[in-house]
C-alpha positions in Angstrom: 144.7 -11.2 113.4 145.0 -13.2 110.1 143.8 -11.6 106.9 140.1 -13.0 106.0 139.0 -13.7 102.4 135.6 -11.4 102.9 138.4 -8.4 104.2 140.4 -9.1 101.1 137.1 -8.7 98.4 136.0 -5.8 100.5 139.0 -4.1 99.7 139.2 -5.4 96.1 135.9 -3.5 95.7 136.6 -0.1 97.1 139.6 -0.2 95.1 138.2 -1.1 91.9 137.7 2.7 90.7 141.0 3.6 91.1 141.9 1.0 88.2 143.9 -2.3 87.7 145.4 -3.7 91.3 146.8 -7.3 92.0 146.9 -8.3 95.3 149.2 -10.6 96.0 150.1 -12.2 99.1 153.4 -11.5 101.2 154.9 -11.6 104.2 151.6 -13.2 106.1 150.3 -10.0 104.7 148.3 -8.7 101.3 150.5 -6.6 98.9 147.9 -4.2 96.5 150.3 -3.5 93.8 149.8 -1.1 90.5 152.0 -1.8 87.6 154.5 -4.1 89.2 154.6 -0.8 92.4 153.9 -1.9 95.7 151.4 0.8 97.2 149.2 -0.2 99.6 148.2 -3.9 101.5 146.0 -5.7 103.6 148.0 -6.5 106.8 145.9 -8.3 109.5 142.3 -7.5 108.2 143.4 -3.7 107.7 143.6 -1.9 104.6 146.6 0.3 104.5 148.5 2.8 101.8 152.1 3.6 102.1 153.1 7.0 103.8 155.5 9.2 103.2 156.4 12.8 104.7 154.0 13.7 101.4 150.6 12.5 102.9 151.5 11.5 106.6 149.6 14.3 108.0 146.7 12.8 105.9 146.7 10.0 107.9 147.9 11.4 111.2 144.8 14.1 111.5 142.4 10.5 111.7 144.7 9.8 114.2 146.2 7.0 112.3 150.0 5.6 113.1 152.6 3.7 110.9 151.9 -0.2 111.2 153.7 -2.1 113.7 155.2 -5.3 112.3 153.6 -8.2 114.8 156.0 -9.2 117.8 158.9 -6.4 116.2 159.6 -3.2 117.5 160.0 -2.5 113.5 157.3 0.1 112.1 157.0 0.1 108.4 155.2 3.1 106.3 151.9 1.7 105.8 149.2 3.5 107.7 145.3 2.1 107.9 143.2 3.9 105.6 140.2 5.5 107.7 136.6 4.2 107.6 135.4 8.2 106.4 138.1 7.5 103.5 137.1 4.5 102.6 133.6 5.0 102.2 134.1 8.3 100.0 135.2 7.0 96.5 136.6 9.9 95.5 138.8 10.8 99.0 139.7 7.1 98.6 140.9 7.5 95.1 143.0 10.3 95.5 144.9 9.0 99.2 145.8 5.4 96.6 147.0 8.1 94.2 149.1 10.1 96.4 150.3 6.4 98.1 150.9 5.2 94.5 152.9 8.3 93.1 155.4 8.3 96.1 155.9 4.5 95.9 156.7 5.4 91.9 158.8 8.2 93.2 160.4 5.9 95.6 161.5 2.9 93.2 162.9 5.8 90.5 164.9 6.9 93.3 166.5 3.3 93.7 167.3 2.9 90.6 170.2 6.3 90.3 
């Protein structure tokens, strides 16, 4: 399923709180990035934060799964954000908080 414009705003709203995003589009998918950090996306009409052994078990008690790259066997670290989540501003801005300090932790890491 292809990412729709409505999806994209809807997700640009909920977001809004947690301060300054720019989506921008990659991959077929939606990257949400926060100060030049990739930390979340839009990836066939669902919203997803990146996932680390930090917050996995987040994720994993809504019974949510790392996201399957279309017609690969490749799994990448983004899991979809759950519906209760998302429609509890503050729960939502603290998951894009956790998913945005391990992306920072992540790129800091590259860089030794």
């Amino acid at each position: 399923m292809k990412n729709t414009e409505e999806y994209i705003e809807f997700v640009k709203e909920v977001m809004a709180p947690f301060g300054e995003c720019e989506f921008k589009k990659m991959f077929g998918s939606i990257g949400i990035f926060k100060d030049g950090i990739c930390f979340g996306g839009v990836m066939g009409n669902v919203f997803r934060l990146k996932v680390d052994d930090t917050n996995r078990a987040d994720y994993e008690k809504y019974g949510m799964e790392a996201w399957q790259v279309p017609g690969k066997k490749m799994k990448m670290p983004y899991y979809e954000v759950p519906i209760e989540i998302i429609e509890n501003q503050k729960s939502l801005t603290e998951w894009a908080q956790k998913s945005y300090d391990l992306a920072v932790a992540k790129k800091k890491g590259k860089k030794k």
